[in-house]
C-alpha positions as CSV (number, residue, x, y, z in Angstrom):
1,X,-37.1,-26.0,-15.9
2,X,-35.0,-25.1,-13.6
3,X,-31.0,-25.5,-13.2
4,X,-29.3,-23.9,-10.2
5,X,-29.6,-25.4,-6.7
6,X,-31.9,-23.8,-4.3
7,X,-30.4,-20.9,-2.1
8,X,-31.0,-23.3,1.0
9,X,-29.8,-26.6,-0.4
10,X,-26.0,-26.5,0.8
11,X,-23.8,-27.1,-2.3
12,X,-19.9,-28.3,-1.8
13,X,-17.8,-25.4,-1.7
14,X,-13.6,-26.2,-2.0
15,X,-13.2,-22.1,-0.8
16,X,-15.4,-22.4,2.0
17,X,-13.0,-22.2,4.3
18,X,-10.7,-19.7,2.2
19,X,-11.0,-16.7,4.8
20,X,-10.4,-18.5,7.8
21,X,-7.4,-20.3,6.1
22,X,-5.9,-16.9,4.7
23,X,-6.5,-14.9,7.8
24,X,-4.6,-17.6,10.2
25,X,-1.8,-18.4,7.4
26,X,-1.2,-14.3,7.4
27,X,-1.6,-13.5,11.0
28,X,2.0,-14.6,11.9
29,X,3.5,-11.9,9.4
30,X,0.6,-9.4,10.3
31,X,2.2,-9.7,14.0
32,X,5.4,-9.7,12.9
33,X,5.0,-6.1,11.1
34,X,3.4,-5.0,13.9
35,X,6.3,-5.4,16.4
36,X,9.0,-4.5,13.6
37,X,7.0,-0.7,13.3
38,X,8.0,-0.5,16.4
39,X,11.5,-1.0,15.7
40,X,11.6,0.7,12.6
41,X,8.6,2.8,10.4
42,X,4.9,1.6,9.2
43,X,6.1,2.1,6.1
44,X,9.2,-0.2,6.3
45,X,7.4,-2.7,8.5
46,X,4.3,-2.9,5.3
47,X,7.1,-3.2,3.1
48,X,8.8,-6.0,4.4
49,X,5.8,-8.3,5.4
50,X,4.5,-7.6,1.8
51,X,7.5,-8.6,0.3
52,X,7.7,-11.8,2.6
53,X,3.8,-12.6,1.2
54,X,5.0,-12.1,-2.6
55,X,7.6,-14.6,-1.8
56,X,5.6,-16.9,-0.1
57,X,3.0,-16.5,-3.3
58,X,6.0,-17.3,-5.3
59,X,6.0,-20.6,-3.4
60,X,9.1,-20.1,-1.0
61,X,8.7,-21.7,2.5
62,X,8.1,-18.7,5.3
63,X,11.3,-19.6,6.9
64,X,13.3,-18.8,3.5
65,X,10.9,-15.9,2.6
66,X,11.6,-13.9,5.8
67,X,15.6,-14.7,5.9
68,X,15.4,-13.2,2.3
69,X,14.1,-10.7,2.6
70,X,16.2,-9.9,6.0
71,X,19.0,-9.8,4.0
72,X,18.0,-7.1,1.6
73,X,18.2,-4.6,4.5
74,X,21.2,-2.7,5.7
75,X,20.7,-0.3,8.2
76,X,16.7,-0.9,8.7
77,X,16.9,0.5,5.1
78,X,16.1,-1.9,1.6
79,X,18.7,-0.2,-0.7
């Protein structure tokens, strides 16, 4: 008996298009920390487009999520 689909039948798949829509929803930020590093450090540019994804994960609109975490820095520093 069997009870999987065959590898060549194609089967709906909700994630199918979970790269693409990850990749392009990120790509914004990605640019982003690339232009602030050279501003500022890698180091302080990863941290700052990582904190803007947790936010956004968290469910706060990009708009909010960057202006946050903007406001955490003083001096190109997060203190």
């Amino acid at each position: 008996m069997y009870y999987g689909h065959p590898f060549h039948t194609r089967v709906y798949n909700p994630h199918m298009n979970l790269k693409n829509e990850t990749l392009n929803a990120v790509k914004p930020f990605v640019d982003y920390g690339l232009h602030e590093a050279s501003y500022t450090s890698y180091s302080h540019a990863l941290t700052e487009v990582a904190a803007i994804a947790y936010l956004l994960g968290k469910g706060y609109d990009p708009h909010t999520a960057y202006h946050t975490v903007e406001s955490w820095e003083k001096n190109e520093k997060f203190y």
